[in-house]
ROTOR-838629 format. One record per residue: residue number from 1; y, x, z of N, C-alpha, C, CB in turn. Coordinates in steps of 0.05 Angstrom, whole numbers, plus 5000, padded with zeros to 4 digits. Atoms other than C-alpha are relative to their C-alpha. Glycine has a CB too. Layout:
// residues N
<rec><i>NUM</i><n_py>Y</n_py><n_px>X</n_px><n_pz>Z</n_pz><ca_py>Y</ca_py><ca_px>X</ca_px><ca_pz>Z</ca_pz><c_py>Y</c_py><c_px>X</c_px><c_pz>Z</c_pz><cb_py>Y</cb_py><cb_px>X</cb_px><cb_pz>Z</cb_pz></rec>
...
***
This chain:
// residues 70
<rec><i>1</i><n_py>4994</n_py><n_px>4972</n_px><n_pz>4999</n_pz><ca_py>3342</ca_py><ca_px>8337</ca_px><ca_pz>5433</ca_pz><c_py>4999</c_py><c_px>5013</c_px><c_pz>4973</c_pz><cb_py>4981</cb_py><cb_px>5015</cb_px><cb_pz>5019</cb_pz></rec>
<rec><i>2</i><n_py>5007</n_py><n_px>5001</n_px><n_pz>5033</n_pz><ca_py>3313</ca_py><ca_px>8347</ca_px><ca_pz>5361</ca_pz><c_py>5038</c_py><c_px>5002</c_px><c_pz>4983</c_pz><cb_py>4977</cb_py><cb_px>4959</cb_px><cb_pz>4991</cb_pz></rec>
<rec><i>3</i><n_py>4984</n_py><n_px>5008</n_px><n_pz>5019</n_pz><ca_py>3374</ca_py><ca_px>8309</ca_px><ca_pz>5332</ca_pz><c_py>5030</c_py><c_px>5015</c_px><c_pz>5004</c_pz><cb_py>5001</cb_py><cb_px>4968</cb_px><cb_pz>5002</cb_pz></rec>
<rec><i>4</i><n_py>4980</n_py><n_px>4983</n_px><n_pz>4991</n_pz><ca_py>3425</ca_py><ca_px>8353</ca_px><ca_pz>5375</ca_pz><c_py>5000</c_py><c_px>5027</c_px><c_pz>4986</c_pz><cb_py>4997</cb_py><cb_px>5003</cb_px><cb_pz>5029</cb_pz></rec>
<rec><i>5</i><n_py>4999</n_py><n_px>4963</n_px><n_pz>5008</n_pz><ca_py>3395</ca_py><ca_px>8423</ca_px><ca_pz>5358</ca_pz><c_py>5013</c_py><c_px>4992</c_px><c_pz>4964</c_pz><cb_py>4952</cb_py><cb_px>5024</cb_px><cb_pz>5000</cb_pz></rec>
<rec><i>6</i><n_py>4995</n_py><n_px>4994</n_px><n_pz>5035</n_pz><ca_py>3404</ca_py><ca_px>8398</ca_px><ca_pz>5278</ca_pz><c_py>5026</c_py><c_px>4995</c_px><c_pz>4997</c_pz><cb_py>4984</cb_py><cb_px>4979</cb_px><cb_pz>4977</cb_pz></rec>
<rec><i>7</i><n_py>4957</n_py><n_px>5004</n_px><n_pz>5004</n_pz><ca_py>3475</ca_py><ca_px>8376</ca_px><ca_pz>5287</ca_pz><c_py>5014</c_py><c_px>5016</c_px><c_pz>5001</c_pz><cb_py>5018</cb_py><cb_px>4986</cb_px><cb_pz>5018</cb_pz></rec>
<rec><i>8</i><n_py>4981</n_py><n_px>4970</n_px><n_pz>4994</n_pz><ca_py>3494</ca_py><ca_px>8438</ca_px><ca_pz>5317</ca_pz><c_py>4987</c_py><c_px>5019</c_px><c_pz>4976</c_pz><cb_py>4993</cb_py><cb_px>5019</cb_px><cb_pz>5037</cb_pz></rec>
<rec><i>9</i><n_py>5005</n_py><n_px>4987</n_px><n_pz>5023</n_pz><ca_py>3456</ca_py><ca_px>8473</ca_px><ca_pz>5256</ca_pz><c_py>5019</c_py><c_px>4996</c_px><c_pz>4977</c_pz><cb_py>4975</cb_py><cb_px>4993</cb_px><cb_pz>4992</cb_pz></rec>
<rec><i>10</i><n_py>4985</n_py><n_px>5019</n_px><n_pz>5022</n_pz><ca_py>3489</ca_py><ca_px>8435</ca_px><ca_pz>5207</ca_pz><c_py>5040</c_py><c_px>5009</c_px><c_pz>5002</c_pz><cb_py>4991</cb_py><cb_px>4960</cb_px><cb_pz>5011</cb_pz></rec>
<rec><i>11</i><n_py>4970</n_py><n_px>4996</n_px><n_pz>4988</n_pz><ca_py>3561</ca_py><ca_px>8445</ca_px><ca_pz>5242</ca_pz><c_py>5006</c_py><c_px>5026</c_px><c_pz>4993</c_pz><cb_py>5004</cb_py><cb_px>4997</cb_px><cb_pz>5032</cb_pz></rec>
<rec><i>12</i><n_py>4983</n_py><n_px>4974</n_px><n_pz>5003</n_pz><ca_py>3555</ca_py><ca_px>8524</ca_px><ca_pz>5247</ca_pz><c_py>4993</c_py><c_px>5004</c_px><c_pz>4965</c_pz><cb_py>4988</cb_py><cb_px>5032</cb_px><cb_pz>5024</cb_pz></rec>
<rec><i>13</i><n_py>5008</n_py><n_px>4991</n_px><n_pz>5027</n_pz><ca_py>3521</ca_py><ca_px>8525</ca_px><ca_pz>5170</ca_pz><c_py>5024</c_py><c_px>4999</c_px><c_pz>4981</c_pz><cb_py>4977</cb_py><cb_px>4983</cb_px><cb_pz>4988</cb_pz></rec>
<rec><i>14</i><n_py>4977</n_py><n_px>5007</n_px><n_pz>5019</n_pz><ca_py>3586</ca_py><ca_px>8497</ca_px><ca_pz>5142</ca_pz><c_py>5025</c_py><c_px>5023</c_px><c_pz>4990</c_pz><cb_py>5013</cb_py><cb_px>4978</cb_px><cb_pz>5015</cb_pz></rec>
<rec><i>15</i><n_py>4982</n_py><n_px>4985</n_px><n_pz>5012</n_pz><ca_py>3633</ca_py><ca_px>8546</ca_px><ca_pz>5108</ca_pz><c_py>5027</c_py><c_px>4995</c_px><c_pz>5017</c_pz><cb_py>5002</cb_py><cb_px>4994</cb_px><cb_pz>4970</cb_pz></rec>
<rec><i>16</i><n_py>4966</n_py><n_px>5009</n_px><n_pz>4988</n_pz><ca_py>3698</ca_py><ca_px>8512</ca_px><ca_pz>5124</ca_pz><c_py>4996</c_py><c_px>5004</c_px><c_pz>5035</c_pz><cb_py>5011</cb_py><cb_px>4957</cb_px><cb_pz>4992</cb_pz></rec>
<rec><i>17</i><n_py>4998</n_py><n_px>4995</n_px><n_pz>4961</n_pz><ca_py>3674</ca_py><ca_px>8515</ca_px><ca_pz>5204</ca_pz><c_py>5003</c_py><c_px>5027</c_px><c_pz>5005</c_pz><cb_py>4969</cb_py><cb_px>4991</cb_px><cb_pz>5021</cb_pz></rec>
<rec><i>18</i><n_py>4998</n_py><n_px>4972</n_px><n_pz>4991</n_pz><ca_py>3664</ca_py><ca_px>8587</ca_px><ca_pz>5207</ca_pz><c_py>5022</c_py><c_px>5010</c_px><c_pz>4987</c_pz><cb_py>4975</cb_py><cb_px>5017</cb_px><cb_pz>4994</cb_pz></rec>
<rec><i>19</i><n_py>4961</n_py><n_px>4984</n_px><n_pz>5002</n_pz><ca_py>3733</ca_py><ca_px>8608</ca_px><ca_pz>5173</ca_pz><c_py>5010</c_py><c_px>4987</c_px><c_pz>5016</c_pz><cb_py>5024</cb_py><cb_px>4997</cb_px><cb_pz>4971</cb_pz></rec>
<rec><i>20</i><n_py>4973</n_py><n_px>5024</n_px><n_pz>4977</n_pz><ca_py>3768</ca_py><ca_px>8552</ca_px><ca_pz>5215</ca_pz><c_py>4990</c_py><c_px>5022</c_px><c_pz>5025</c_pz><cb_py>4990</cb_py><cb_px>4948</cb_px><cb_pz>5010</cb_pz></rec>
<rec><i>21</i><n_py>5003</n_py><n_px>4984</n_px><n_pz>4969</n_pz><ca_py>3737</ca_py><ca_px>8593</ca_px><ca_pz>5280</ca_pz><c_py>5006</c_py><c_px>5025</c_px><c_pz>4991</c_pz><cb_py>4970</cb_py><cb_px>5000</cb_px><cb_pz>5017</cb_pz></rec>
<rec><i>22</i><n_py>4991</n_py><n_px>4971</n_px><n_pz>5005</n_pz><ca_py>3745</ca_py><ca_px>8659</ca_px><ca_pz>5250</ca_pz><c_py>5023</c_py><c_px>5002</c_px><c_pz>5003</c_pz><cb_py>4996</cb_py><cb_px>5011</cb_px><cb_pz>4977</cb_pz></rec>
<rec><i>23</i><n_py>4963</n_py><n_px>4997</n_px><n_pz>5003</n_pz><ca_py>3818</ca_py><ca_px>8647</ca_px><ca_pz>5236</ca_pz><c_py>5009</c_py><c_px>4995</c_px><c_pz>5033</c_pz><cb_py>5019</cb_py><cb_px>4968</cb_px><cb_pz>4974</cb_pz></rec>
<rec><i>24</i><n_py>4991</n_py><n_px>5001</n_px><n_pz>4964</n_pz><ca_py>3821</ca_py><ca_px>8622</ca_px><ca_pz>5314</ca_pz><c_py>4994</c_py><c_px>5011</c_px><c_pz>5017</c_pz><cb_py>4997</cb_py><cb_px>4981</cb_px><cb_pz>5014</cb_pz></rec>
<rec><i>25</i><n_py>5013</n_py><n_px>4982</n_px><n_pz>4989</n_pz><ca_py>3786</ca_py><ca_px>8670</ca_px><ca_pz>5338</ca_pz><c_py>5020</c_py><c_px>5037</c_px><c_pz>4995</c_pz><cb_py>4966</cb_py><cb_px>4994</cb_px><cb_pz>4986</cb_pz></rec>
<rec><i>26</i><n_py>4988</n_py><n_px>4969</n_px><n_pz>5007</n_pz><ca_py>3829</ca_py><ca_px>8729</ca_px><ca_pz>5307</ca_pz><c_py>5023</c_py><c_px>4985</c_px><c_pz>5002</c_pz><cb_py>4995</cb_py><cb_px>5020</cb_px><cb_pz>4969</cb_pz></rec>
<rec><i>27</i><n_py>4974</n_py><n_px>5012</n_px><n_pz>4997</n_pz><ca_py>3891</ca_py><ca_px>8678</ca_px><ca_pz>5326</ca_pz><c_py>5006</c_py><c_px>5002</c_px><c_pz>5035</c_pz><cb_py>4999</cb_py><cb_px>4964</cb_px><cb_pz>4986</cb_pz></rec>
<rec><i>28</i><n_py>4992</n_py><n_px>5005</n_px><n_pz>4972</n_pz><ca_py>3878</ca_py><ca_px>8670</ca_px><ca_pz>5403</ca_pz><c_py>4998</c_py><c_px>5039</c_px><c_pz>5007</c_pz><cb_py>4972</cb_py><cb_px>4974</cb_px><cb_pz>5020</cb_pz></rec>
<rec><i>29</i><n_py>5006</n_py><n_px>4975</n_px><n_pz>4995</n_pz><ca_py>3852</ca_py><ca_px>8748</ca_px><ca_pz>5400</ca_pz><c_py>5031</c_py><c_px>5019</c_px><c_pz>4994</c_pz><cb_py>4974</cb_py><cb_px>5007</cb_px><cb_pz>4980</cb_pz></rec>
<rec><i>30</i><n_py>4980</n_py><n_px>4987</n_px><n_pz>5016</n_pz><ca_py>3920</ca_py><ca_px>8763</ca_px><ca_pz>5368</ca_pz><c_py>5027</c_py><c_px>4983</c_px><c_pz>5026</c_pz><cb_py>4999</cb_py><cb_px>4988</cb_px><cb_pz>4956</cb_pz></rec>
<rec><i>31</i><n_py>4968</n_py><n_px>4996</n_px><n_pz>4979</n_pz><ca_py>3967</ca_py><ca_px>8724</ca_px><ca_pz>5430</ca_pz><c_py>4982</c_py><c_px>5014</c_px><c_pz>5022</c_pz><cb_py>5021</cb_py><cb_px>4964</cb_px><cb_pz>5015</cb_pz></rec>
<rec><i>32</i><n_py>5002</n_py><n_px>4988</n_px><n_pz>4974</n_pz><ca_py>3926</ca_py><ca_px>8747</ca_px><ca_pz>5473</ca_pz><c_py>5009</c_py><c_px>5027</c_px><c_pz>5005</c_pz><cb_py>4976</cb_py><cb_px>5000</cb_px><cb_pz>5008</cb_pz></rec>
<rec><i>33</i><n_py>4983</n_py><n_px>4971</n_px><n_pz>4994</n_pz><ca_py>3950</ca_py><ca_px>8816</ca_px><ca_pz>5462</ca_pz><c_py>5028</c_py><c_px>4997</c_px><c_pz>5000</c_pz><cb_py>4995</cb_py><cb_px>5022</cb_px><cb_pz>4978</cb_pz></rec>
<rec><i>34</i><n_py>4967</n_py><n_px>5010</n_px><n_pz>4999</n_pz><ca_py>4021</ca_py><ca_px>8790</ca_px><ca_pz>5444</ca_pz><c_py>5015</c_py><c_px>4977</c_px><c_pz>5022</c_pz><cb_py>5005</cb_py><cb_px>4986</cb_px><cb_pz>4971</cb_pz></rec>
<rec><i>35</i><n_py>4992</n_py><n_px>5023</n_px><n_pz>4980</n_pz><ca_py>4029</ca_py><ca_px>8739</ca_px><ca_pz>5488</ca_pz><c_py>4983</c_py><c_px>4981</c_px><c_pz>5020</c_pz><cb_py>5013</cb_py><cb_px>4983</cb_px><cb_pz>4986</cb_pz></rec>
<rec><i>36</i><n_py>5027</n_py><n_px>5008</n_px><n_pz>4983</n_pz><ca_py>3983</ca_py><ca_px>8732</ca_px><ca_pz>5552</ca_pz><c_py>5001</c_py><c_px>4964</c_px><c_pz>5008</c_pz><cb_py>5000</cb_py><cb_px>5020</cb_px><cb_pz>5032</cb_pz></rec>
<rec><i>37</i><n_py>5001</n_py><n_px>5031</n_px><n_pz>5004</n_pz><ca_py>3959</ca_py><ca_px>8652</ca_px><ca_pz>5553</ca_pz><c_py>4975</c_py><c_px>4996</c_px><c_pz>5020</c_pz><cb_py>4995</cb_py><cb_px>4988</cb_px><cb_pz>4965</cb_pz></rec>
<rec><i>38</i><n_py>5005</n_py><n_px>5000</n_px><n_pz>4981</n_pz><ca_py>3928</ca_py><ca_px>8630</ca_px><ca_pz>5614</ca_pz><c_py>4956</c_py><c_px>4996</c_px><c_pz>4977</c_pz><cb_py>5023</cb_py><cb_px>4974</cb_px><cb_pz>5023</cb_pz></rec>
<rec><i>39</i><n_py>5030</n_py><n_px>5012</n_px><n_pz>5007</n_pz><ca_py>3842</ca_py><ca_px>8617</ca_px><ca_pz>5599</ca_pz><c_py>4996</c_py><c_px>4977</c_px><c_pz>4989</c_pz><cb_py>4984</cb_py><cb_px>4997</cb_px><cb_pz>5023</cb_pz></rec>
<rec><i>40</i><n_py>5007</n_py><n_px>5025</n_px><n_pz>5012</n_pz><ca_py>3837</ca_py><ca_px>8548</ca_px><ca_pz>5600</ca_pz><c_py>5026</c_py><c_px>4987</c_px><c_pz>4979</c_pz><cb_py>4993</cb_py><cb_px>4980</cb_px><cb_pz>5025</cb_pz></rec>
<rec><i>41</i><n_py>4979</n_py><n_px>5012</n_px><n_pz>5023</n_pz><ca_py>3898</ca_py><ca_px>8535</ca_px><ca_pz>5544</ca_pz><c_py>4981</c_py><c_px>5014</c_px><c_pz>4979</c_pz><cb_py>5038</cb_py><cb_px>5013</cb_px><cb_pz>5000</cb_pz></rec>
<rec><i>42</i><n_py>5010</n_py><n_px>4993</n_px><n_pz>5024</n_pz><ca_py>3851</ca_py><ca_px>8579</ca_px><ca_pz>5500</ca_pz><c_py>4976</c_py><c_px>4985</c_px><c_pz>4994</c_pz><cb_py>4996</cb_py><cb_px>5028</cb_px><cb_pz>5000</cb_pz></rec>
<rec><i>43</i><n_py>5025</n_py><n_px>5012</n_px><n_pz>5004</n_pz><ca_py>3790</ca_py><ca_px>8545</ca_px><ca_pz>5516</ca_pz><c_py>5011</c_py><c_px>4967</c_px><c_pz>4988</c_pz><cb_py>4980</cb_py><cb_px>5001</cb_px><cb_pz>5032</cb_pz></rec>
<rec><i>44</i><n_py>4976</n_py><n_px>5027</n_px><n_pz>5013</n_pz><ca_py>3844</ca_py><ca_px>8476</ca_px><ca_pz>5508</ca_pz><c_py>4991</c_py><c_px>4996</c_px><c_pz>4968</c_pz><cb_py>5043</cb_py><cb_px>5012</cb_px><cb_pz>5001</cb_pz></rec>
<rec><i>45</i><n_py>5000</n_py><n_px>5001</n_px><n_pz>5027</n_pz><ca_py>3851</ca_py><ca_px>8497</ca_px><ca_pz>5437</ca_pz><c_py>4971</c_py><c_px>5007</c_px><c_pz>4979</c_pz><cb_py>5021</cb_py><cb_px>5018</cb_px><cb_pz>4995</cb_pz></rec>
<rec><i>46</i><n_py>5021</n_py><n_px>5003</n_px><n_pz>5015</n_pz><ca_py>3784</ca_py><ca_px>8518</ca_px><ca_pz>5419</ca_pz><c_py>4990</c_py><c_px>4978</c_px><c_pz>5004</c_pz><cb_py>4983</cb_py><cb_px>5018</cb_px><cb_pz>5003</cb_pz></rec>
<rec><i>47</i><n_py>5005</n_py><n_px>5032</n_px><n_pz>4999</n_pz><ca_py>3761</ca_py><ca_px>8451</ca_px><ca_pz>5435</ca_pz><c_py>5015</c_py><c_px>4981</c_px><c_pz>4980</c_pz><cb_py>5009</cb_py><cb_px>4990</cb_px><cb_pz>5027</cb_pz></rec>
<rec><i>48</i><n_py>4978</n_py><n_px>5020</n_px><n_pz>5027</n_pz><ca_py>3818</ca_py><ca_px>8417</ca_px><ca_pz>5392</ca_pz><c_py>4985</c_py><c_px>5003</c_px><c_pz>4978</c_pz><cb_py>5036</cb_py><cb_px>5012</cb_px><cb_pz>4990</cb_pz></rec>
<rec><i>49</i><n_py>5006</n_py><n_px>5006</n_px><n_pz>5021</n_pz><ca_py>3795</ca_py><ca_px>8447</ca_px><ca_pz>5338</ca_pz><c_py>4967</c_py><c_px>5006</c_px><c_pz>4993</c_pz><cb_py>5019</cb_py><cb_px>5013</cb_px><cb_pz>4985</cb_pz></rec>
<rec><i>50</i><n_py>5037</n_py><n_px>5005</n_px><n_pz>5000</n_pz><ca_py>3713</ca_py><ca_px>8441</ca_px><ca_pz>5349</ca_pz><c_py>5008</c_py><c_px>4968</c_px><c_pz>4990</c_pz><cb_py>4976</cb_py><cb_px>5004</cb_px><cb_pz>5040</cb_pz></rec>
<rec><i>51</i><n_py>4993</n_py><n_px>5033</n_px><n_pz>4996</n_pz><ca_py>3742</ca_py><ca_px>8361</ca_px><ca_pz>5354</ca_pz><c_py>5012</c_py><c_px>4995</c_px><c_pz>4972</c_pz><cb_py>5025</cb_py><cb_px>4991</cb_px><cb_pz>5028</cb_pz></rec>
<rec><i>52</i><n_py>4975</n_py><n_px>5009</n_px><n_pz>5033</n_pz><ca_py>3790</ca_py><ca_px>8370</ca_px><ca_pz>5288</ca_pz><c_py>4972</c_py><c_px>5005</c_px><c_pz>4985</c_pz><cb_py>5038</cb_py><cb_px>5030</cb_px><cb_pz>4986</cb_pz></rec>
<rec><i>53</i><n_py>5015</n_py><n_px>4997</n_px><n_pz>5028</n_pz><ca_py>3728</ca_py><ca_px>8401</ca_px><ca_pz>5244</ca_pz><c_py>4976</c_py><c_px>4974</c_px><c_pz>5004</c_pz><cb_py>4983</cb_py><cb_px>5038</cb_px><cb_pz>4995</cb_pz></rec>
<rec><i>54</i><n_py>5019</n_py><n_px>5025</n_px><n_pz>4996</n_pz><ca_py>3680</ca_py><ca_px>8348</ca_px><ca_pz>5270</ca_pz><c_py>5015</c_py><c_px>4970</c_px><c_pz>4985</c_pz><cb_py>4996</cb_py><cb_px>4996</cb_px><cb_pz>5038</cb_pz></rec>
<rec><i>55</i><n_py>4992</n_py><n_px>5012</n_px><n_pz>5016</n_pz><ca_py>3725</ca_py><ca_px>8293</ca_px><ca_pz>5250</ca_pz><c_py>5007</c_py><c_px>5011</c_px><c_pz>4965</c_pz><cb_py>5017</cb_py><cb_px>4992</cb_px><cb_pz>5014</cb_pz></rec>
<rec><i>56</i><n_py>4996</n_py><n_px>5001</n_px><n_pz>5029</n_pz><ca_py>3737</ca_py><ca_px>8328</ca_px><ca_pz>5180</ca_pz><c_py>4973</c_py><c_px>4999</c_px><c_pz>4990</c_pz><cb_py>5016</cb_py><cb_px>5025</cb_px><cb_pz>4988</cb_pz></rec>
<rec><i>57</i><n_py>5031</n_py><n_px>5003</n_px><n_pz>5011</n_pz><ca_py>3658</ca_py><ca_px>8332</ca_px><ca_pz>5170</ca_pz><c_py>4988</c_py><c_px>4968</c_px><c_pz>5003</c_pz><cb_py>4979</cb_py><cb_px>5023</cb_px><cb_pz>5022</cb_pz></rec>
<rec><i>58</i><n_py>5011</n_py><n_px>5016</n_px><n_pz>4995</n_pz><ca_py>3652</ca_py><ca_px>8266</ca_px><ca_pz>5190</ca_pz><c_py>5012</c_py><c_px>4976</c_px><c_pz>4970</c_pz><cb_py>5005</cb_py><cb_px>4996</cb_px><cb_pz>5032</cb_pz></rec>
<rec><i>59</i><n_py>4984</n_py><n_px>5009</n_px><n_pz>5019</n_pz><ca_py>3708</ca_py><ca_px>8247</ca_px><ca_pz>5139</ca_pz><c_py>4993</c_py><c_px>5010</c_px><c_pz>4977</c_pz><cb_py>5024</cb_py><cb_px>5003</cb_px><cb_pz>5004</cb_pz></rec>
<rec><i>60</i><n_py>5004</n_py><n_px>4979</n_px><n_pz>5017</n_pz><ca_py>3685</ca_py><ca_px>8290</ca_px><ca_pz>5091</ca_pz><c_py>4969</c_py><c_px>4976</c_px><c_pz>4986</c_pz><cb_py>4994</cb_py><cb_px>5039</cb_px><cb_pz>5019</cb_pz></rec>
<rec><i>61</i><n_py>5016</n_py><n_px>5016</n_px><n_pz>4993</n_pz><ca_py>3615</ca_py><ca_px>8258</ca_px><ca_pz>5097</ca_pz><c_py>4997</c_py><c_px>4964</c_px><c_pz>4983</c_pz><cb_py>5009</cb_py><cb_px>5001</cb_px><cb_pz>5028</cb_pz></rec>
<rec><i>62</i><n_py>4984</n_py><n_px>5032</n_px><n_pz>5007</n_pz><ca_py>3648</ca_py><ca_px>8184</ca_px><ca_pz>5090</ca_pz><c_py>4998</c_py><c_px>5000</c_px><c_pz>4969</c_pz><cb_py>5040</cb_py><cb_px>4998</cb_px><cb_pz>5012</cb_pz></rec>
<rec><i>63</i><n_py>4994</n_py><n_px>4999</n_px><n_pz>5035</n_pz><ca_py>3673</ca_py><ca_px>8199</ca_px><ca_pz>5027</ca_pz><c_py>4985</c_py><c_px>5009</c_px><c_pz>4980</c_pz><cb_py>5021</cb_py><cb_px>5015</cb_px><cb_pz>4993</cb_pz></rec>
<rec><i>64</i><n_py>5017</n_py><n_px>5000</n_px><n_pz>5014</n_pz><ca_py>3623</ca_py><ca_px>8227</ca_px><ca_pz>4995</ca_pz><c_py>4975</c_py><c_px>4989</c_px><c_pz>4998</c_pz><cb_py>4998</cb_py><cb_px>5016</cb_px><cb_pz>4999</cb_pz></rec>
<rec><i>65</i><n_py>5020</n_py><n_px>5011</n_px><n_pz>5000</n_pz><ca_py>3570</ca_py><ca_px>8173</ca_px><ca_pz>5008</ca_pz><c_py>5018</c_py><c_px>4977</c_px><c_pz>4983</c_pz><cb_py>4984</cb_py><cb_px>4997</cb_px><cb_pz>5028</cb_pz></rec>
<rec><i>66</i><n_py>4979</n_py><n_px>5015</n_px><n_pz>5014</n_pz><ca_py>3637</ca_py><ca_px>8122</ca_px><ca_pz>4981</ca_pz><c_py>4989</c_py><c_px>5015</c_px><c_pz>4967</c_pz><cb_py>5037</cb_py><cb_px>5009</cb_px><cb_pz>5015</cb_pz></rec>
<rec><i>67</i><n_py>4997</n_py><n_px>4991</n_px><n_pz>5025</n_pz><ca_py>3635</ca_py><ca_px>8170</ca_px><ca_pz>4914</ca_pz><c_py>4969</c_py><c_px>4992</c_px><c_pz>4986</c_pz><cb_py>5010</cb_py><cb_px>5034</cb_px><cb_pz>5001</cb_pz></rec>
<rec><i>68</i><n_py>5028</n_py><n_px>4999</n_px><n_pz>5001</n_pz><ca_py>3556</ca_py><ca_px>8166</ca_px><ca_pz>4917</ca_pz><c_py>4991</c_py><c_px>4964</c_px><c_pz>4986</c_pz><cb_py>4988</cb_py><cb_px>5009</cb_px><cb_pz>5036</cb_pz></rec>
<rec><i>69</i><n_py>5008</n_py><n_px>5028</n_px><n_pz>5008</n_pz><ca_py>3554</ca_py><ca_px>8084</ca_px><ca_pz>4909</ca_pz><c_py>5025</c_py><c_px>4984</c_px><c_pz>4985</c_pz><cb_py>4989</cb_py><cb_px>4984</cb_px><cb_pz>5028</cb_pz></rec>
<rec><i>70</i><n_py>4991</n_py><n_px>5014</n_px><n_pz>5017</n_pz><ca_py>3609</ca_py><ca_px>8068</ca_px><ca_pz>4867</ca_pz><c_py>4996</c_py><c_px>5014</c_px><c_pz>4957</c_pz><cb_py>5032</cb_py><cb_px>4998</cb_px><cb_pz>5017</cb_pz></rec>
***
């Protein structure tokens, strides 16, 4: 449970995560007034991109332990 709560610390601390949701957050807020989109297509896409910044932190990560030992 420990290793969960710090992951999710770690996740929202990141800069790049909180503009990436801000921007999708003032994106789904912005059809939803322009163009009504059923619930679960919004919840769809907030998920995509919880899934896209996780793989870029993970990639992110990668490469800077690569830069670290050569």
């Amino acid at each position: 449970m420990k290793n969960i709560l710090k992951a999710v610390a770690i996740y929202l601390k990141d800069w790049k995560n909180l503009l990436v949701h801000s921007l999708v957050g003032f994106g789904i807020l912005g059809i939803a007034i322009f163009l009504p989109v059923t619930p679960l297509l919004r919840i769809a896409f907030l998920v995509m991109v919880i899934v896209l910044n996780v793989i870029r932190m993970r990639w992110e990560r990668s490469r800077i332990k690569k830069a670290d030992t050569i």
